[in-house]
C-alpha positions in Angstrom: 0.0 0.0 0.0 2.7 2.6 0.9 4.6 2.0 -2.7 1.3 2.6 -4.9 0.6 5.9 -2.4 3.7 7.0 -3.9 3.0 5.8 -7.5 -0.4 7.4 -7.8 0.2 11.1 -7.0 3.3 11.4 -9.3 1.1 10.1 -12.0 -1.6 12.8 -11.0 1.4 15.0 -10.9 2.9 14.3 -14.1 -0.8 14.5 -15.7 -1.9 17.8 -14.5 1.9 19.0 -15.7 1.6 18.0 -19.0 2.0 20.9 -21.4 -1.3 21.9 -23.3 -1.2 21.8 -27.2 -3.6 23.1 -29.5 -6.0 20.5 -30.7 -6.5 19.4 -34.1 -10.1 18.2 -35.3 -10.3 15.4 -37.7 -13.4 14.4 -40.3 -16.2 13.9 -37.7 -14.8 16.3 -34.9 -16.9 19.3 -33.5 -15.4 22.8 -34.9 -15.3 24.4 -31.7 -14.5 22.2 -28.5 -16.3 23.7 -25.3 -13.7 22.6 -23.0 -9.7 22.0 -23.3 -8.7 18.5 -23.7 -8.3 16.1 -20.8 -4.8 15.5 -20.7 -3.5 11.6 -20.3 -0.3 9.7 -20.6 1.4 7.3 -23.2 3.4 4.8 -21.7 3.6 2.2 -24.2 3.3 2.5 -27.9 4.5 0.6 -31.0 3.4 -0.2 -34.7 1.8 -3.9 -35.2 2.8 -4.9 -39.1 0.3 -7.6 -38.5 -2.4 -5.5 -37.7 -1.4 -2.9 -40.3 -1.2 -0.3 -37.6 -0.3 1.7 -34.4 -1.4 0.0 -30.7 -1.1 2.3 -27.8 -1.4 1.6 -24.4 -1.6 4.2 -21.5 -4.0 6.3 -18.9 -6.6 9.1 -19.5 -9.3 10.5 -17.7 -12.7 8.6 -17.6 -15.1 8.6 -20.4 -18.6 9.5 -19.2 -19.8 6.0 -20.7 -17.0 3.3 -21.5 -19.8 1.4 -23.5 -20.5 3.8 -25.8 -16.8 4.2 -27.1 -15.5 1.5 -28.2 -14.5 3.0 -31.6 -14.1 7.1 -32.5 -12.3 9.2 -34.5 -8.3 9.7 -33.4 -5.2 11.6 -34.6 -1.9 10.4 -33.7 0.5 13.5 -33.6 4.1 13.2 -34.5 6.8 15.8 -34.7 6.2 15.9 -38.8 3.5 13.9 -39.5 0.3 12.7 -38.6 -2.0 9.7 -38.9 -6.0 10.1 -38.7 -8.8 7.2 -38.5 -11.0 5.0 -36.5 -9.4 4.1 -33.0 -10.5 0.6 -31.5 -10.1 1.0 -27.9 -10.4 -1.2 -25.0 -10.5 0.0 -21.5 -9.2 -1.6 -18.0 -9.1 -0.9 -14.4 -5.6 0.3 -13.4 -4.1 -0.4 -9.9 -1.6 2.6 -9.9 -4.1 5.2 -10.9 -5.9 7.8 -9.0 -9.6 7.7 -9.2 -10.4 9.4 -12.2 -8.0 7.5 -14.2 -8.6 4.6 -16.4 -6.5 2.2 -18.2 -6.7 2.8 -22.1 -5.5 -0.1 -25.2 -6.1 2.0 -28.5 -5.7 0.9 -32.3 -5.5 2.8 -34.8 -5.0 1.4 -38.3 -2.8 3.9 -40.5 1.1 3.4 -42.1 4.0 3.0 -40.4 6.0 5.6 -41.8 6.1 8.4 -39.4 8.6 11.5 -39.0 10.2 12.6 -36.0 8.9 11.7 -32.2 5.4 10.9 -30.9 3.7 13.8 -29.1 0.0 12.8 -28.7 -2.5 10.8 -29.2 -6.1 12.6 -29.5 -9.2 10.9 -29.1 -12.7 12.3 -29.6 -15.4 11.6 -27.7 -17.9 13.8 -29.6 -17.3 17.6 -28.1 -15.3 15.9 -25.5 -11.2 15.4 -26.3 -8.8 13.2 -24.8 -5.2 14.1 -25.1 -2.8 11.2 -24.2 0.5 12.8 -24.0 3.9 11.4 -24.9 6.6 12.0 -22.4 10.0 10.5 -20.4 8.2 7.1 -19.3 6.6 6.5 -22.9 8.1 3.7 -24.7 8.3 2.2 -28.1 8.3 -0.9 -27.9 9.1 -4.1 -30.3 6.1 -5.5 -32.3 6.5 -9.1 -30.4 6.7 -7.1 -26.7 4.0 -4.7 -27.3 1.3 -7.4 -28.6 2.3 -9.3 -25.5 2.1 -7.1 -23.2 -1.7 -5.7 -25.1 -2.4 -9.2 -25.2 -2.2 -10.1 -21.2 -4.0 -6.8 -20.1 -6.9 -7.6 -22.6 -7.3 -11.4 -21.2 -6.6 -10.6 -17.7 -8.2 -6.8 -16.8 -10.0 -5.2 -19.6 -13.9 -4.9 -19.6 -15.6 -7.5 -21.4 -17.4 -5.7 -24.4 -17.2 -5.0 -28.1 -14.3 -2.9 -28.1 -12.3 -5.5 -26.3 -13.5 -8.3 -28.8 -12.2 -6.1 -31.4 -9.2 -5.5 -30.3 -8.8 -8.6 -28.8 -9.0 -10.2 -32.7 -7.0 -7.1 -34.2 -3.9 -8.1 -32.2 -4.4 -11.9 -32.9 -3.8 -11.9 -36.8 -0.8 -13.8 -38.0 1.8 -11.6 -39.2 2.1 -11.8 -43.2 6.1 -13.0 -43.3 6.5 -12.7 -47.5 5.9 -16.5 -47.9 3.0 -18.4 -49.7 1.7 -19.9 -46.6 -1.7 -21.4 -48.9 -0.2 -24.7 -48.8 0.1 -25.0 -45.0 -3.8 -24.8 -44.6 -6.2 -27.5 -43.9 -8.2 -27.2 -47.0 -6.7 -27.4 -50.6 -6.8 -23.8 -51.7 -5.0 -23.2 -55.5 -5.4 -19.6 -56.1 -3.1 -17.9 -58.4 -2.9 -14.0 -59.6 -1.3 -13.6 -63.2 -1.4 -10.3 -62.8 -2.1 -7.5 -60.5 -2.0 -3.7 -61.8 -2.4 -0.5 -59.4 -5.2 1.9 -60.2 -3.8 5.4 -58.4 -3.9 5.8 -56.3 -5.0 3.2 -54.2 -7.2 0.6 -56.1 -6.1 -2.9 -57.2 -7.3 -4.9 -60.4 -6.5 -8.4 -60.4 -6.8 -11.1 -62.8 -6.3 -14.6 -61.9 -8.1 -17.8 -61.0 -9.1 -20.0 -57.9 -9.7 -23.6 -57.2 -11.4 -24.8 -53.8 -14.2 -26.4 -52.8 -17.4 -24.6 -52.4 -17.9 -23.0 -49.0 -14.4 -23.5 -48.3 -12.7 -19.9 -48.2 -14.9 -17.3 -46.1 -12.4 -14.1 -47.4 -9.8 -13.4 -49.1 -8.3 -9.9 -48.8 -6.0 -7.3 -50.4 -3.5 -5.9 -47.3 -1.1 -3.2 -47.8 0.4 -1.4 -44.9 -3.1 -0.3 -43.3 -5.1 -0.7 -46.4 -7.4 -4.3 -46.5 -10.2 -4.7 -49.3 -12.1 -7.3 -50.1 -11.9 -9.9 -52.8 -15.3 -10.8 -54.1 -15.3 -13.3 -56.1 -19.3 -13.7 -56.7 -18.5 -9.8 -57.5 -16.1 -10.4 -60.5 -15.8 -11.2 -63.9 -15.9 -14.9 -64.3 -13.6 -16.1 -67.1 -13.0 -19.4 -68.8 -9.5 -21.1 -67.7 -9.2 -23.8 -69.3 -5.7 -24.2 -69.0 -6.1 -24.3 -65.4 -8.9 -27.2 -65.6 -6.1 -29.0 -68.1 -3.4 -28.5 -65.8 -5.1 -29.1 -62.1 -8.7 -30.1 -63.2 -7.8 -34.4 -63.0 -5.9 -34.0 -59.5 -8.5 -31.7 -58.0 -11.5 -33.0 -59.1 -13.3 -29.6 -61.1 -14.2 -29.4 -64.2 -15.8 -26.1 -64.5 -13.1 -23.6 -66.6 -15.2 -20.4 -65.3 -12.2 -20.7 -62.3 -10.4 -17.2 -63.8 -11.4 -13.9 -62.4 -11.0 -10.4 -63.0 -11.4 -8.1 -59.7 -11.3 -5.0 -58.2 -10.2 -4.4 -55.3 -10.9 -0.8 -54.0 -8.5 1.2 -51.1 -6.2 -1.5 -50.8 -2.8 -0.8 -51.9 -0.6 1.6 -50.1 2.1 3.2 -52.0 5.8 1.8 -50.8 4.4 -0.8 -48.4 4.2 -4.8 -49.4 1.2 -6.0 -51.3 -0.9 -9.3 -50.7 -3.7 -11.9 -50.7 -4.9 -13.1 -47.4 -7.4 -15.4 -47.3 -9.2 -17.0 -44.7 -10.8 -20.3 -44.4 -14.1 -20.8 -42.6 -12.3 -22.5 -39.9 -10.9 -19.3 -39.1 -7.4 -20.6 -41.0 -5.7 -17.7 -42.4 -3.1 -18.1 -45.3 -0.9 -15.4 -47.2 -0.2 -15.6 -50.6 2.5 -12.7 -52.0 1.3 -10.2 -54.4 3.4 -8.6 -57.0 2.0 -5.4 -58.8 2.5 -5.0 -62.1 4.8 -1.8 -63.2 3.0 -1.3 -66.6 0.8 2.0 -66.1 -1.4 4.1 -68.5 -2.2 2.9 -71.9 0.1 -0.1 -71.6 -1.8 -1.4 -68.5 -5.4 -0.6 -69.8 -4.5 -2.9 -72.9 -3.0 -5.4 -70.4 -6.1 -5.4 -68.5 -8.5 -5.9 -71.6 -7.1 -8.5 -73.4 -8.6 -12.0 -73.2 -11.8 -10.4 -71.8 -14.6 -11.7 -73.6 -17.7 -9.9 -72.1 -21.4 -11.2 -73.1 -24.4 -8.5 -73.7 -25.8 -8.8 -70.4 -22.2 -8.8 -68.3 -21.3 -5.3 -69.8 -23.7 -3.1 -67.2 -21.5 -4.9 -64.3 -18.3 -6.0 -65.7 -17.7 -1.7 -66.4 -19.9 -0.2 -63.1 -18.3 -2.6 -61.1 -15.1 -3.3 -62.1 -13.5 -2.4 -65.7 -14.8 1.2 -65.5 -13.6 2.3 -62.8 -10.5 0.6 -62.7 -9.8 2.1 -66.7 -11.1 5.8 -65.6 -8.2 5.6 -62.6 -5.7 4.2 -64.8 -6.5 6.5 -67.5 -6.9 9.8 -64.7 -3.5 9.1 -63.9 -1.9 8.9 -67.8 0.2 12.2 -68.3 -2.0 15.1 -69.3 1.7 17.6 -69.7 0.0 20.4 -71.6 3.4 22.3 -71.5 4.0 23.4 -75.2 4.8 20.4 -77.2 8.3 20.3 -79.6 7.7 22.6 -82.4 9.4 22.2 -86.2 8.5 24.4 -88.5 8.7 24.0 -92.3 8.5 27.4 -94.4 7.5 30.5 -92.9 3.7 30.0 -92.2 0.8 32.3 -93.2 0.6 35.3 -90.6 -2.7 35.4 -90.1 -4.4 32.2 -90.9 -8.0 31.8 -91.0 -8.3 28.3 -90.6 -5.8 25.9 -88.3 -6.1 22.5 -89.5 -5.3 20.0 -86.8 -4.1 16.8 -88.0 -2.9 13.9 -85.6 -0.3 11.3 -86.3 0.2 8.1 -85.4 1.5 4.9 -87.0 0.9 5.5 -90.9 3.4 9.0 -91.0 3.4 8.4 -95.0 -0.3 9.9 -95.0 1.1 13.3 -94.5 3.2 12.9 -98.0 -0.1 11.7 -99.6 -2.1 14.6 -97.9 0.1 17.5 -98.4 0.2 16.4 -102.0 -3.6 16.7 -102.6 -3.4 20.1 -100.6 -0.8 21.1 -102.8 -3.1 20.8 -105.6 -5.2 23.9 -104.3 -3.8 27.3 -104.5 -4.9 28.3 -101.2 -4.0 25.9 -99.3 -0.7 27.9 -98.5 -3.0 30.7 -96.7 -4.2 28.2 -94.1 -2.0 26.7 -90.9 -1.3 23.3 -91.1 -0.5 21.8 -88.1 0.6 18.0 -87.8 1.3 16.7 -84.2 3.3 13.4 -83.9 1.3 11.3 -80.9 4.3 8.7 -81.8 7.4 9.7 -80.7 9.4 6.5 -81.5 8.6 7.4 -85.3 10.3 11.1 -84.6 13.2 10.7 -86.8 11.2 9.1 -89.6 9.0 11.9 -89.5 11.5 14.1 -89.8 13.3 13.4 -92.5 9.7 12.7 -94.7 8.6 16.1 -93.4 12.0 17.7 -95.1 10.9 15.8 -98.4 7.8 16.9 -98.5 8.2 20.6 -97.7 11.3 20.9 -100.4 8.7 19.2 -103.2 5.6 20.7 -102.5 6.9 23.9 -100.8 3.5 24.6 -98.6 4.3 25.6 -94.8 3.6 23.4 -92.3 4.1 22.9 -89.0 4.9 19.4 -86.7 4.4 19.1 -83.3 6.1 16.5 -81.6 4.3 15.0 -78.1 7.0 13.8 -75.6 4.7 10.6 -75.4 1.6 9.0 -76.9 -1.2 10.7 -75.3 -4.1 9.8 -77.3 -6.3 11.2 -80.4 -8.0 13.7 -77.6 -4.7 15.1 -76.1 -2.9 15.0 -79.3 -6.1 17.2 -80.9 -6.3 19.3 -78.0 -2.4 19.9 -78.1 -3.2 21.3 -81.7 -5.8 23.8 -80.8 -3.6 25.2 -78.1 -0.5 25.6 -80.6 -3.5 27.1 -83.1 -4.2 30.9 -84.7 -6.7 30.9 -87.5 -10.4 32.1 -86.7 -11.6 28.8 -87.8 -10.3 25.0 -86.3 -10.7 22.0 -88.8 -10.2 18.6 -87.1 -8.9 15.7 -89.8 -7.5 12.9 -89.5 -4.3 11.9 -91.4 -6.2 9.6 -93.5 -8.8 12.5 -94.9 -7.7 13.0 -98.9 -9.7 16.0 -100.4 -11.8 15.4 -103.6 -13.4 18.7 -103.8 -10.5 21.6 -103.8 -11.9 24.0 -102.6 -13.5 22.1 -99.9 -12.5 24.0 -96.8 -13.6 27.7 -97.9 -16.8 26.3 -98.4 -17.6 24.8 -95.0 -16.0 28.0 -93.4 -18.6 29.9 -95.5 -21.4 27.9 -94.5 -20.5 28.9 -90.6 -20.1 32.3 -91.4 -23.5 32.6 -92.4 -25.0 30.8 -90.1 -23.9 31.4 -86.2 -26.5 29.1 -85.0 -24.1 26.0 -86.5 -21.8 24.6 -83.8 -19.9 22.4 -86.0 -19.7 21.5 -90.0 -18.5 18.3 -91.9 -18.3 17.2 -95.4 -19.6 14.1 -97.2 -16.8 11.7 -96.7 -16.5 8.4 -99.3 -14.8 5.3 -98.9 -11.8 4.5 -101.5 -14.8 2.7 -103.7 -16.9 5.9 -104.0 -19.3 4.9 -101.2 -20.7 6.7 -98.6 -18.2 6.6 -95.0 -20.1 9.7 -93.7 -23.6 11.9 -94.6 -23.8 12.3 -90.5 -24.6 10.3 -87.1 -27.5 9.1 -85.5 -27.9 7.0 -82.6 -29.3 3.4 -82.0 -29.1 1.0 -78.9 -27.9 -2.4 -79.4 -29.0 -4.6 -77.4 -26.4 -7.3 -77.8 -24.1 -4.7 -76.2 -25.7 -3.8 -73.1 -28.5 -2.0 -74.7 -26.0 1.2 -74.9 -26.0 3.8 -76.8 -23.6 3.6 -80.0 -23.2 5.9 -83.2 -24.5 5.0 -86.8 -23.6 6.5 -89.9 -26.2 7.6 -92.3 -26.2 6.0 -95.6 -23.0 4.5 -94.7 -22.1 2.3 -97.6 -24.6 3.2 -100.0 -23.8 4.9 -103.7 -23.9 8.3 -103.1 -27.1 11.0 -104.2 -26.8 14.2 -105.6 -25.9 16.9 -103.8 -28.9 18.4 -101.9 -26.7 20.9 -99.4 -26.5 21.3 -95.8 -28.2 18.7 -93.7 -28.4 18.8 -89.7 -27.4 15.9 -88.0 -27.6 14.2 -84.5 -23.5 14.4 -84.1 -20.6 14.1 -86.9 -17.6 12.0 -87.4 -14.4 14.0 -86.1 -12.5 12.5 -88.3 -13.2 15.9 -90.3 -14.5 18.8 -88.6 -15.0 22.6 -88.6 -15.9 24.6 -86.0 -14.4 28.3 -84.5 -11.4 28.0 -83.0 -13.4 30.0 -79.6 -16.2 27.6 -79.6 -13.6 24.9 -80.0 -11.3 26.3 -77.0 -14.4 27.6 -74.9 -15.8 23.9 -74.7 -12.5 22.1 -73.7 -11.4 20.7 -77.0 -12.1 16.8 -77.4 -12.6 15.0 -73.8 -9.5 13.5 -72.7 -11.9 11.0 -70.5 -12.1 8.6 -73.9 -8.8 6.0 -74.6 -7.3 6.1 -77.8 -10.0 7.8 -80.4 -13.7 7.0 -79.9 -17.0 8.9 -78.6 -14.4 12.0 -78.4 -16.3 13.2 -81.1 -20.1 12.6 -80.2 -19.1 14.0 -77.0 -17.8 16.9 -78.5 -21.1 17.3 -80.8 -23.5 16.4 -77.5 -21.8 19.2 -75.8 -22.4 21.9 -78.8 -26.2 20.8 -78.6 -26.4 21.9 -74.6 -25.4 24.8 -76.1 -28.7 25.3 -78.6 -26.0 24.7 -81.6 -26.7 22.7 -84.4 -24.0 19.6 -85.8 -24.0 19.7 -89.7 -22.5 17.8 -92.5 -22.8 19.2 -96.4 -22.7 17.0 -99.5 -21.6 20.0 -101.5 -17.8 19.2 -100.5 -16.2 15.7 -101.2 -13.4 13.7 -99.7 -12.2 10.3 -99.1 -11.7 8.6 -95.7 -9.7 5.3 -95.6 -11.4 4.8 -92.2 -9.3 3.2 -89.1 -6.2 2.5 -91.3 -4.0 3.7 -88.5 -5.7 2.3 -85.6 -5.2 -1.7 -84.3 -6.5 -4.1 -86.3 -10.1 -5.7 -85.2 -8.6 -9.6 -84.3 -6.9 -7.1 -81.3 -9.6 -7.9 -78.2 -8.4 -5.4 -75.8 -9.2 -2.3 -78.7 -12.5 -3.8 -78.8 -13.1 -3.6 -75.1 -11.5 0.1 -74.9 -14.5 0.8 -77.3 -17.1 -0.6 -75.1 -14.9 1.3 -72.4 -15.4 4.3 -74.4 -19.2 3.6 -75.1 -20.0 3.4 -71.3 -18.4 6.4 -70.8 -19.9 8.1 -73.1 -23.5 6.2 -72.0 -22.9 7.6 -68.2 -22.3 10.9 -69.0 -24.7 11.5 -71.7 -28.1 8.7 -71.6 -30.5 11.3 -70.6 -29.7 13.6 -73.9 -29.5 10.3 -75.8 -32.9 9.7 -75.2 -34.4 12.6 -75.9 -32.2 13.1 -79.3 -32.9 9.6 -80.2 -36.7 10.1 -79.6 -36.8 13.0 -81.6 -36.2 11.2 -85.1 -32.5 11.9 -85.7 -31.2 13.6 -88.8 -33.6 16.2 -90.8 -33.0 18.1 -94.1 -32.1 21.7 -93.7 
């Protein structure tokens, strides 16, 4: 009795003493506190890997109900960084403590990377805040010592109650060593990732397969420093293995190849801590199995992702809200967007004041531009206009290059290339046009857009002079053959692909008719477009949302008809279109899942409008 009289007050002492420090609210925290914190005392602290976060263990002043708190909002405080969350507490009667003092075990899941030395831990109890102080006698301790220690307070002298359960199963997880522990479980588990890509910034897509007998695995998780997410596999895409069945199917007993999987995993990869699969048996087993992350990112991981994907008409609405869409739209959020100016070779002095820009992206076929200048070349005042090539290619620079030189010293018409420091994309690569632009009016073509009708661009400038309610212009575009590519969009659902939304061309295929003018359409193909260069600029360009080159356009259109604008396309002008000859052929399966990628952004963002402008009839005469 006479050594805890003298333990008790210098504990009262050392709490009353404790400097005061101004309190920072986290997410869920009153603005204005009505009283200063209660001040406590850290005496034992340290981070669990196993638990994928920071256990404390110390004193503070009583809680008006220790029921009601098992779990709140905390802020650990170090000397240059912080960690915020959920705290799990448990409490416990202390022998050495005065009164109003009660014994405190708190968990708070976060990283481990911390700078400089603890200095609190605050913990709040709606308006009320408990401040538990680092000092002298606070000590970090060992992951093995501190869970030992945690451990024998929670069996021997914490209240029985949820937040002692909690924490009680917290501290009890088997610590993930870096070995594939699968095969040490009771039940036969096979379950292999092929590969596993990071979604920035914290999302995880896997793709992989499983074999176990049904109702054998209750979980299995992503874990990462403090991040954990779920695994669903009734969540995923289910897809045919049967390589795996041919490999494991006659000494495991299954037959069904619907074993692969592709799932996403949200919030459950922290940047520069260890990845991997936990899973856990409905025994309560738990086995690790290592998971590597892939280091392809951007465009290269989106085509990784899609390949082999073979999605059925009634999969698309879940495969892409669930899983694909939001996975692609993080992948492609984080691709570079560098709008600093892009290289710039110029060839001949250019006109200096242009009235028409004309945007033309390259990638893959660079010999279009000797085929297109050469048809320019053909009209006299073709010189008067800018023409602005930008490479989305870089790896074909040189070869650009020196065709550009030939070119220019043949047909002698000023040009301009614009080299991109990587492939961006047909929006970027546009967009990166119209910033570098001058003329009055923008025309969009592609590389593979040859002119029939000379004079073909004055004309459709013309037609938008005179008529300011027309956002955008096109011209009648034929295939090699002389048949109709383009007379105009409209849209159509197909239900074999979700029921979405996708664009037809009018007349598409069909010998062409005579020329009967202007005709106002539902959306036109950007593969050759005219519009003013301030509409153009004042609507954003082309979305950079879409991968590669599709919807950009319709969006684009969609967006000029919010506006009360009109799309048009005249069969007064003529050119040819050698339609997708730079793009990846159709045998490719991951460009034919970045379409449907496209589509269902473009069905998200715009089903409403496509109602209404598909229930109004679609393209009239004008």
């Amino acid at each position: 009795m006479k050594s805890e009289s003298r333990k008790r007050p210098r504990l009262a002492r050392e709490r009353r003493s404790a400097p005061r420090m101004t309190t920072e609210l986290v997410p869920g925290a009153v603005a204005m506190l009505k009283e200063p914190p209660a001040i406590g005392i850290i005496e034992r602290f340290g981070y669990s890997n196993a638990a994928g976060g920071w256990l404390f263990c110390g004193s503070a002043p009583r809680p008006i109900a220790i029921e009601e708190t098992s779990s709140l909002e905390a802020l650990i405080r170090f000397e240059q960084s912080r960690c915020q969350g959920a705290a799990t507490l448990a409490f416990y009667e202390r022998e050495d403590s005065v009164a109003e003092d009660i014994g405190v075990m708190a968990f708070i899941s976060g990283s481990s990377r911390a700078a400089g030395s603890l200095e609190h831990l605050a913990l709040y109890f709606g308006e009320k805040t408990y401040q538990m102080q680092s000092g002298l006698r606070s000590q970090r301790l060992a992951e093995h010592d501190l869970l030992m220690q945690v451990r024998a307070i929670l069996v021997k002298d914490a209240y029985v109650n949820a937040g002692r359960d909690s924490l009680m199963g917290i501290i009890s997880r088997p610590a993930y060593t870096g070995l594939d522990t699968l095969t040490h479980l009771s039940e036969a588990i096979l379950l292999e990732v092929d590969e596993a890509f990071l979604c920035p910034p914290s999302d995880v897509l896997l793709k992989g397969w499983v074999l176990a007998a049904p109702g054998s695995i209750r979980s299995i998780r992503v874990r990462s420093g403090p991040l954990v997410g779920a695994l669903v596999l009734a969540d995923s895409i289910r897809v045919s293995r049967g390589d795996v069945i041919t490999a494991y199917g006659e000494q495991t007993g299954f037959s069904d190849p619907l074993c692969g999987f592709v799932a996403r995993v949200p919030s459950a990869a922290s940047k520069g801590d260890v990845s991997y699969l936990e899973v856990e048996l409905e025994s309560g087993e738990i086995g690790f199995k290592p998971l590597r992350l892939s280091r392809q990112s951007g465009l290269a991981a989106m085509k990784q992702i899609m390949e082999a994907i073979d999605l059925r008409y009634d999969e698309l609405d879940h495969a892409f809200d669930r899983i694909l869409g939001p996975a692609l739209s993080l992948l492609n959020a984080g691709r570079p967007r560098d709008h600093a100016p892009a290289h710039r070779i110029q060839f001949g002095t250019p006109p200096p004041t242009p009235e028409v820009s004309l945007i033309i992206p390259l990638f893959g076929r660079i010999d279009f531009l000797e085929y297109q200048i050469a048809l320019f070349s053909r009209h006299r005042a073709a010189g008067r206009h800018e023409i602005i090539y930008v490479l989305d290619d870089p790896p074909r620079r040189r070869d650009l290059e020196a065709l550009a030189h030939s070119v220019f010293e043949r047909f002698g018409i000023p040009f301009t290339l614009l080299i991109l420091p990587q492939n961006l994309g047909f929006a970027s690569a546009c967009n990166a046009g119209l910033r570098a632009a001058r003329g009055d009016f923008i025309a969009f073509v592609n590389s593979d857009i040859f002119p029939i009708t000379d004079n073909w661009l004055e004309l459709l400038v013309e037609r938008l002079k005179h008529d300011p309610g027309i956002g955008v212009i096109g011209p009648r575009l034929l295939f090699e053959d002389g048949t109709v590519q383009h007379e105009g969009c409209c849209y159509r659902r197909i239900k074999e692909l979700g029921n979405w939304f996708f664009i037809d061309h009018v007349n598409k295929g069909r010998i062409p008719e005579d020329p009967r003018g202007m005709r106002v359409c539902d959306a036109i193909t950007g593969a050759c477009m005219v519009m003013r260069r301030s509409l153009a600029v004042e609507v954003g360009g082309f979305n950079e949302d879409y991968i590669i080159g599709d919807f950009e356009d319709s969006d684009l259109c969609l967006k000029l008809r919010e506006r009360g604008l009109t799309c048009v396309v005249t069969d007064e002008c003529q050119l040819y279109h050698l339609e997708r000859k730079s793009q990846a052929p159709p045998s490719q399966g991951w460009r034919r899942n970045i379409t449907l990628y496209n589509a269902w952004v473009h069905q998200r963002r715009w089903v409403d409008t496509l109602n209404r402008v598909a229930g109004s009839g679609g393209a009239d005469a004008r």
